[in-house]
N, CA, C and O atoms as a MOPAC input file, in Angstrom:
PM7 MOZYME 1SCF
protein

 N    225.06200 1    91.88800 1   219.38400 1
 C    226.11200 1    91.09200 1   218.77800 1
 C    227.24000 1    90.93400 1   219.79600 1
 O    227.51600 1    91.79100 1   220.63500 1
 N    227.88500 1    89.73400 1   219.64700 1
 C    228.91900 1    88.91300 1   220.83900 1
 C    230.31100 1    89.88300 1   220.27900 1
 O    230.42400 1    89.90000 1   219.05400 1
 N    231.17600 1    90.53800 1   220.92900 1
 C    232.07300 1    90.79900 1   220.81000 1
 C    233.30500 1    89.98000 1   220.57700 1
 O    233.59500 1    89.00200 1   221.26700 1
 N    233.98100 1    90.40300 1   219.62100 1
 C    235.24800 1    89.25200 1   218.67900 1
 C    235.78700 1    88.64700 1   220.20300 1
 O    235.95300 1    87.43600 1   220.34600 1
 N    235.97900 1    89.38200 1   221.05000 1
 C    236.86300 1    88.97600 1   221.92900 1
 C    236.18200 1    87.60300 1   223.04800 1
 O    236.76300 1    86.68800 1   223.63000 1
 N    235.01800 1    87.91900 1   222.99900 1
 C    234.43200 1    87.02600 1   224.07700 1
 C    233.91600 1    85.64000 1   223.36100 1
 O    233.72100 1    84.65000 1   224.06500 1
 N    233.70700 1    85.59900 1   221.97600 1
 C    233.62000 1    84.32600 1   221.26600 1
 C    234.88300 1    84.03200 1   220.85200 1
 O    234.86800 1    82.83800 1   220.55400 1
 N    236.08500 1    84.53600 1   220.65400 1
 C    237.23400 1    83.85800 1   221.18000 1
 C    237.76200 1    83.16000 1   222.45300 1
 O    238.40800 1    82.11200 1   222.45000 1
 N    237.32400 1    84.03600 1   223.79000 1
 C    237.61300 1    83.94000 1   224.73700 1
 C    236.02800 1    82.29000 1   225.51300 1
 O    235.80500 1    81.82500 1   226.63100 1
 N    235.55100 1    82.09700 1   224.42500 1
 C    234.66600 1    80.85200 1   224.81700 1
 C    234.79600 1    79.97600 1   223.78500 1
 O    234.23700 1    78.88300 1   223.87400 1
 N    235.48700 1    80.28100 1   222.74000 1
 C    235.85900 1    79.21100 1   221.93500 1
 C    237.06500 1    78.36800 1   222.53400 1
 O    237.13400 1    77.14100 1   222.45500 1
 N    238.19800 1    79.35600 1   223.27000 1
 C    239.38600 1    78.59000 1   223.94000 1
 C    239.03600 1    78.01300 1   225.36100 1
 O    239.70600 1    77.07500 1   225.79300 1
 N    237.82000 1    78.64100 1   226.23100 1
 C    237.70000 1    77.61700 1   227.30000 1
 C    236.90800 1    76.85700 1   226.66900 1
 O    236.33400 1    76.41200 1   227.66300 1
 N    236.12900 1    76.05700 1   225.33100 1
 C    235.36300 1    75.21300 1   225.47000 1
 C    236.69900 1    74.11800 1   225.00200 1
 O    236.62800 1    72.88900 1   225.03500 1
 N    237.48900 1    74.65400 1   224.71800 1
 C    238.63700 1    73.21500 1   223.72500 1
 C    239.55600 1    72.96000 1   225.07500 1
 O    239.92000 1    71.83900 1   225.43000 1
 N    239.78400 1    73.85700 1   225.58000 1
 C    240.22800 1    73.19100 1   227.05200 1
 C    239.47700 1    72.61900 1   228.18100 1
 O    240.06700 1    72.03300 1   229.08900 1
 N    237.83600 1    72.80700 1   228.15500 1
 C    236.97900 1    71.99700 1   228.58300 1
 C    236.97000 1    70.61400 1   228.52400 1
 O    236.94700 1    69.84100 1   229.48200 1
 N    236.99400 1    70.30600 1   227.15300 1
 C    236.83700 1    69.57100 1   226.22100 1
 C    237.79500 1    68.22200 1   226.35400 1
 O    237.46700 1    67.03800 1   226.42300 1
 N    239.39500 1    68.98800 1   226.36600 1
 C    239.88800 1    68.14000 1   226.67600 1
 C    241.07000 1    67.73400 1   225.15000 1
 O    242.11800 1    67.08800 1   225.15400 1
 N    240.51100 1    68.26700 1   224.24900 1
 C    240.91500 1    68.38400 1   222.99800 1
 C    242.75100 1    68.60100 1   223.61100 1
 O    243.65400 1    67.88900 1   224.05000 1
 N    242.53200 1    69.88400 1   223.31900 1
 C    244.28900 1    70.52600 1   223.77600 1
 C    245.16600 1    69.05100 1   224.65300 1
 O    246.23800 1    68.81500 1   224.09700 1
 N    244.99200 1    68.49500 1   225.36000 1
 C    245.49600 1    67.56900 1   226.22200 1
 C    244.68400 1    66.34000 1   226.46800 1
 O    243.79900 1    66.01200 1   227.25800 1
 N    245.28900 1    65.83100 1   225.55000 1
 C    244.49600 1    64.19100 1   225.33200 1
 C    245.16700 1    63.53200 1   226.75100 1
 O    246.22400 1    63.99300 1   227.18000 1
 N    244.55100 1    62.54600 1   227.36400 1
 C    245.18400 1    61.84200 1   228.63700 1
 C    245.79400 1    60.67900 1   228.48900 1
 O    246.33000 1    60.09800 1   229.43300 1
 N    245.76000 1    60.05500 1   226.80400 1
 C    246.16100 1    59.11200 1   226.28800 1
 C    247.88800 1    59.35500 1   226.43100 1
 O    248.55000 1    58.38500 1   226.06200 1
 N    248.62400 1    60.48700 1   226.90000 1
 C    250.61600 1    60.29700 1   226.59300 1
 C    250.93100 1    59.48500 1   227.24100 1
 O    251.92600 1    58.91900 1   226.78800 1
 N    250.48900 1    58.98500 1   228.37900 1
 C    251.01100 1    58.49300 1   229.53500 1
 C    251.03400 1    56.89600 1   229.00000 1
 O    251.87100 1    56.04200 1   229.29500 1
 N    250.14700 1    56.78700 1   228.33800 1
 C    249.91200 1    54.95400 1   227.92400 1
 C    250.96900 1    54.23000 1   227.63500 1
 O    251.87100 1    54.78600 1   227.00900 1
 N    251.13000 1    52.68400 1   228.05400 1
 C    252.05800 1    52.12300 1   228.23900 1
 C    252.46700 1    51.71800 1   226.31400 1
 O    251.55100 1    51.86200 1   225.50400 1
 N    253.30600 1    51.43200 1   226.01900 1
 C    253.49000 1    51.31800 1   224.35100 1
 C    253.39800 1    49.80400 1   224.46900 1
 O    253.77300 1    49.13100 1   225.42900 1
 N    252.81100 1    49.35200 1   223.28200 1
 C    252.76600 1    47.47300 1   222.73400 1
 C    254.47800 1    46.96700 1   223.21100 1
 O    255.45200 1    47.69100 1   223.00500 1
 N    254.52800 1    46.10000 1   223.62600 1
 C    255.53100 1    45.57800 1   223.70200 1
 C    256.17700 1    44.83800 1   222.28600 1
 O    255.42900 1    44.00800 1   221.77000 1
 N    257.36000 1    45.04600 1   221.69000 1
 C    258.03200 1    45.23700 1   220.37400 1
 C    258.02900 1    43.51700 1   220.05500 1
 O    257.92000 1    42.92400 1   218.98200 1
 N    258.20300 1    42.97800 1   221.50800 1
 C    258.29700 1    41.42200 1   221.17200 1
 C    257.14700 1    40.59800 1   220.69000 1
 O    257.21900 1    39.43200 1   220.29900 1
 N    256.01000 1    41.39100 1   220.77000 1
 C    254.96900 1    40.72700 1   220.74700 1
 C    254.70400 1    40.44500 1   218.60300 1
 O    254.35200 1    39.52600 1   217.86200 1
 N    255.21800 1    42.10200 1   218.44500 1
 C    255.06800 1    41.57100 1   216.78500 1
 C    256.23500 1    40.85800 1   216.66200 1
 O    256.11300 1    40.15400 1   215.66000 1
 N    256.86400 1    40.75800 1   216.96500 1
 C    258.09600 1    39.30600 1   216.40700 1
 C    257.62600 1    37.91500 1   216.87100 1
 O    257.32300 1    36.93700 1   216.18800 1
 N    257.63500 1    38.00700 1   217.63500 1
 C    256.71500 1    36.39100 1   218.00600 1
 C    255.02100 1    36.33800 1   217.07300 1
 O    254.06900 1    35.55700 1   217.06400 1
 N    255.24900 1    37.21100 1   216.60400 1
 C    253.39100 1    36.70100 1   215.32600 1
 C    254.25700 1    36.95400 1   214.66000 1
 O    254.70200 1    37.22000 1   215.77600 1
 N    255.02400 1    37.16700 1   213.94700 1
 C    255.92400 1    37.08300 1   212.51900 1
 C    256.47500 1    35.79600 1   212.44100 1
 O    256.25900 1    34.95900 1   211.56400 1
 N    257.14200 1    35.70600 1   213.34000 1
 C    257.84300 1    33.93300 1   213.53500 1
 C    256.90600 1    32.74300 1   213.88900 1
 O    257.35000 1    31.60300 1   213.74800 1
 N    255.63100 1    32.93400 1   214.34200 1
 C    254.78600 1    31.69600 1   214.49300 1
 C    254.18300 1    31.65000 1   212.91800 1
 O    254.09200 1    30.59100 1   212.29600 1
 N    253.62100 1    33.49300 1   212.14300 1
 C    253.23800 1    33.19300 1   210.83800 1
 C    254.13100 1    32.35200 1   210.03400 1
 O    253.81200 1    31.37400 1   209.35700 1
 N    255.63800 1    33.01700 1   210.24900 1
 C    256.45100 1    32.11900 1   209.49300 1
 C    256.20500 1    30.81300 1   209.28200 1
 O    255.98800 1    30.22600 1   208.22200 1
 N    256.29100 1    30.16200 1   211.06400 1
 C    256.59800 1    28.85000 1   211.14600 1
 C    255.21300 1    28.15600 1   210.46500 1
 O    255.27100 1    26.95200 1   210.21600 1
 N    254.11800 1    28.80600 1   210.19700 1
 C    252.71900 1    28.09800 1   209.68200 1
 C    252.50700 1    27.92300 1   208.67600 1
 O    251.74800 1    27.07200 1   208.21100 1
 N    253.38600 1    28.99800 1   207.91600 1
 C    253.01600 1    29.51000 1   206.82300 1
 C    254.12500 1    27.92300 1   205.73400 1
 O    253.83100 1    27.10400 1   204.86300 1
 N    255.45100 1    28.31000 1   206.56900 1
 C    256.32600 1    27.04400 1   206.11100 1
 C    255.98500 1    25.79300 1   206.40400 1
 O    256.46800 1    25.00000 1   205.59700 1
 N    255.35700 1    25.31200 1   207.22400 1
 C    254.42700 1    24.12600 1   207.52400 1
 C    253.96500 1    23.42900 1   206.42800 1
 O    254.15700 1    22.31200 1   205.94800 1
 N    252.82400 1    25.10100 1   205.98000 1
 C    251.97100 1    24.59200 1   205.24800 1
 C    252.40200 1    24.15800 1   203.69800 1
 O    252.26100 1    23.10300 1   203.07900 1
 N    252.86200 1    25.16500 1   203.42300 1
 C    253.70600 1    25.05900 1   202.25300 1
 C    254.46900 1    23.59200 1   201.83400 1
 O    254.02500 1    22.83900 1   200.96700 1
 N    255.74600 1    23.32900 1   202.64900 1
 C    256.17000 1    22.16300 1   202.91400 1
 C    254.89600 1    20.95400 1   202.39800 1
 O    254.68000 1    20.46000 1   201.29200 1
 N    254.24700 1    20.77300 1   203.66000 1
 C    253.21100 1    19.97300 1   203.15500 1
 C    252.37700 1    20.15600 1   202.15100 1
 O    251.59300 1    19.20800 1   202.13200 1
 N    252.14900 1    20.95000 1   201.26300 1
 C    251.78400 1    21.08700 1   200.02800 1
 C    252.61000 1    20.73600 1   198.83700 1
 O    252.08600 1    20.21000 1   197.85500 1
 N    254.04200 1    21.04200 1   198.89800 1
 C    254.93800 1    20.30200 1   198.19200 1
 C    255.46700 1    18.60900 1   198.27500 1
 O    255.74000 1    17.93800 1   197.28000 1
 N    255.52400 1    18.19600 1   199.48900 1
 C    255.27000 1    17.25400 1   199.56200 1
 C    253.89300 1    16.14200 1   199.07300 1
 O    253.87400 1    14.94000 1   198.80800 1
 N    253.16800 1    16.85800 1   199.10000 1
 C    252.08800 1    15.93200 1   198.94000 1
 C    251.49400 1    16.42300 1   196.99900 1
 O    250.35400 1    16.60100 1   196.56900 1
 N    252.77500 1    16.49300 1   196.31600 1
 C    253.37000 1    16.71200 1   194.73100 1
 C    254.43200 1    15.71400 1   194.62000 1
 O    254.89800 1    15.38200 1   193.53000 1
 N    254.88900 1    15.14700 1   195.94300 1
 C    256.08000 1    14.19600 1   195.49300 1
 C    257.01700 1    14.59400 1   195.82200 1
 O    257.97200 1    13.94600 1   195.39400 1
 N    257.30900 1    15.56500 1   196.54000 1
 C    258.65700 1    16.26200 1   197.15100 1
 C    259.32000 1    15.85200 1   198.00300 1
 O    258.63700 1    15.28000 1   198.85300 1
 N    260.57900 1    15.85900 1   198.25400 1
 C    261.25700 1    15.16800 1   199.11500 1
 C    261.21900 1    16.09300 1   200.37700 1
 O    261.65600 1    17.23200 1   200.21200 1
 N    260.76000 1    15.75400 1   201.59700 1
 C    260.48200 1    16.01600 1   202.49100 1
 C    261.62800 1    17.74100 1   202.92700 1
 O    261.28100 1    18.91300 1   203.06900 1
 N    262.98400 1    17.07000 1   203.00600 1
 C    264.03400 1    18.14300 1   203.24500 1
 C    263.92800 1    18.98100 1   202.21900 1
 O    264.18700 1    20.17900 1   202.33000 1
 N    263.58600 1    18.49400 1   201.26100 1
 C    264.10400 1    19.71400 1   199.62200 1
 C    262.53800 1    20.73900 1   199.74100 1
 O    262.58300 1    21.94300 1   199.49000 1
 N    261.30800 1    20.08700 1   200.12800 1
 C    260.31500 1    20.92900 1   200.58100 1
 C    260.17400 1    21.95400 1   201.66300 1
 O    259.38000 1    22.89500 1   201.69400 1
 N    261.07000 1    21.61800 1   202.53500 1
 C    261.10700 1    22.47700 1   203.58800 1
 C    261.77900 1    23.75700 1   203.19300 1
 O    261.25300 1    24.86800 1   203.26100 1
 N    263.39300 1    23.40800 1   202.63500 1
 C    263.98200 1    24.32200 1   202.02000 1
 C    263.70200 1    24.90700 1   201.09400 1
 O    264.40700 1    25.85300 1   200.74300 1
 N    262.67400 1    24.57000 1   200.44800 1
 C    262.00200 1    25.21600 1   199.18000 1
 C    261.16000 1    26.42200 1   199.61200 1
 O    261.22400 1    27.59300 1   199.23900 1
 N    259.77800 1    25.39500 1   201.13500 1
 C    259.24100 1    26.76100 1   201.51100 1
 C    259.98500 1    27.99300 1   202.18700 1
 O    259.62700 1    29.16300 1   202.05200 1
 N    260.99300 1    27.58900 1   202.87900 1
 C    261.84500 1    28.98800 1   203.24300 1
 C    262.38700 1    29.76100 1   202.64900 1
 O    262.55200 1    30.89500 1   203.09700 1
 N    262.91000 1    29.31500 1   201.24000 1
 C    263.36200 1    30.36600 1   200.11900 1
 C    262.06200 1    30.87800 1   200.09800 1
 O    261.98500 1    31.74800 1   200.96500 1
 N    260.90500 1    30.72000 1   199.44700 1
 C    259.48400 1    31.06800 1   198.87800 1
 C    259.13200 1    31.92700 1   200.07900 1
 O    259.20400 1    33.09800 1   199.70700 1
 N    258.73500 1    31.84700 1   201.52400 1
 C    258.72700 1    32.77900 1   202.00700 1
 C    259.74900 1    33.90600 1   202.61200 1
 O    259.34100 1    34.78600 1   203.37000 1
 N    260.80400 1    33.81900 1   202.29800 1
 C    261.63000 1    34.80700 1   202.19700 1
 C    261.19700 1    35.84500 1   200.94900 1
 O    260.48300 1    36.84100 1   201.06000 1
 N    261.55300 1    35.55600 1   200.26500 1
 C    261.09800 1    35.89200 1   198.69200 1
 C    259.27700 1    36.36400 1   198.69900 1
 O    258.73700 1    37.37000 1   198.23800 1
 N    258.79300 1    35.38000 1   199.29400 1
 C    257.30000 1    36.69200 1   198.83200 1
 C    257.20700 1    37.92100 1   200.19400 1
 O    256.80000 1    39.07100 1   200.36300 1
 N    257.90200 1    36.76600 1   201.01200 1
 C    257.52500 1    38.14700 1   202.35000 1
 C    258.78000 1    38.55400 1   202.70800 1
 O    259.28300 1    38.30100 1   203.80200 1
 N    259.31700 1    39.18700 1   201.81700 1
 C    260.93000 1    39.78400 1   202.38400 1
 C    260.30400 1    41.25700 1   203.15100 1
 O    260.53500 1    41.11400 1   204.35200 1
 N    259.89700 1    42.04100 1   203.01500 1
 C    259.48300 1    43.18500 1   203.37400 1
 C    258.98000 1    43.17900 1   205.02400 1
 O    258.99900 1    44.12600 1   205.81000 1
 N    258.36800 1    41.27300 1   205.33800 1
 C    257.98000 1    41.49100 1   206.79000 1
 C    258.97900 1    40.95200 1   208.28700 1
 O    258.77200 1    40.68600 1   209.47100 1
 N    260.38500 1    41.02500 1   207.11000 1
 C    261.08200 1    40.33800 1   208.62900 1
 C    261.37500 1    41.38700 1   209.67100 1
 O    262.06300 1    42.35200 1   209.34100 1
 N    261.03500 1    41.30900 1   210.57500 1
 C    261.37400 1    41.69900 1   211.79200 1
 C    262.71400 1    42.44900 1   211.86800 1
 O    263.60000 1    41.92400 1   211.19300 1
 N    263.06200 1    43.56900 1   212.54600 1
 C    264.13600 1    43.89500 1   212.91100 1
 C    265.07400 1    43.33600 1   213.92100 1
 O    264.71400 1    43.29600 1   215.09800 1
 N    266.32300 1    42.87300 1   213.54200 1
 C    266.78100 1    41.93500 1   214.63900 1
 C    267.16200 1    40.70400 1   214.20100 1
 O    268.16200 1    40.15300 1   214.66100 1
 N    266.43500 1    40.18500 1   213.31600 1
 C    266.35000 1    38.82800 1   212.93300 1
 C    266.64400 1    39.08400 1   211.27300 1
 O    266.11100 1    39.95200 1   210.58200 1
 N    267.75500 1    37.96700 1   210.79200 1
 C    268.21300 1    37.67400 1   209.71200 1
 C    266.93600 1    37.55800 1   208.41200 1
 O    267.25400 1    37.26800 1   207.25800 1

């Protein structure tokens, strides 16, 4: 039978073998912050597009549709504006 000490003492070099203890991933560069604001503001701008032209094509007056979809996505997507931006 393996003594307590030496199946400890090969349980801790196999996790530092391993690589476990010290992942090599710290060093990685982080997403750049601008990148989710620029896909929030193009969703925006598509999303109000589309909308717009869906009200319009009900008979809507072109300006009162636009302003309609920007309340409406404020209001369903308040939770995804960006930090920074109103």
């Amino acid at each position: 039978m393996k003594s307590p000490t030496f199946l400890a003492a090969a349980t801790f070099i196999l996790a530092l073998g391993t690589g476990c203890l010290f992942p090599k991933n710290f060093a990685k560069v982080k997403a750049n912050p601008h990148i989710s604001t620029e896909l929030q503001q193009q969703f925006e701008q598509r999303w109000e597009e589309k909308r717009a032209a869906d009200l319009e094509a009900q008979g809507m007056n072109a300006d009162a549709a636009k302003a309609q979809a920007a309340q409406e996505f404020s209001v369903k997507y308040s939770y995804a504006q960006p930090a920074g931006l109103p």
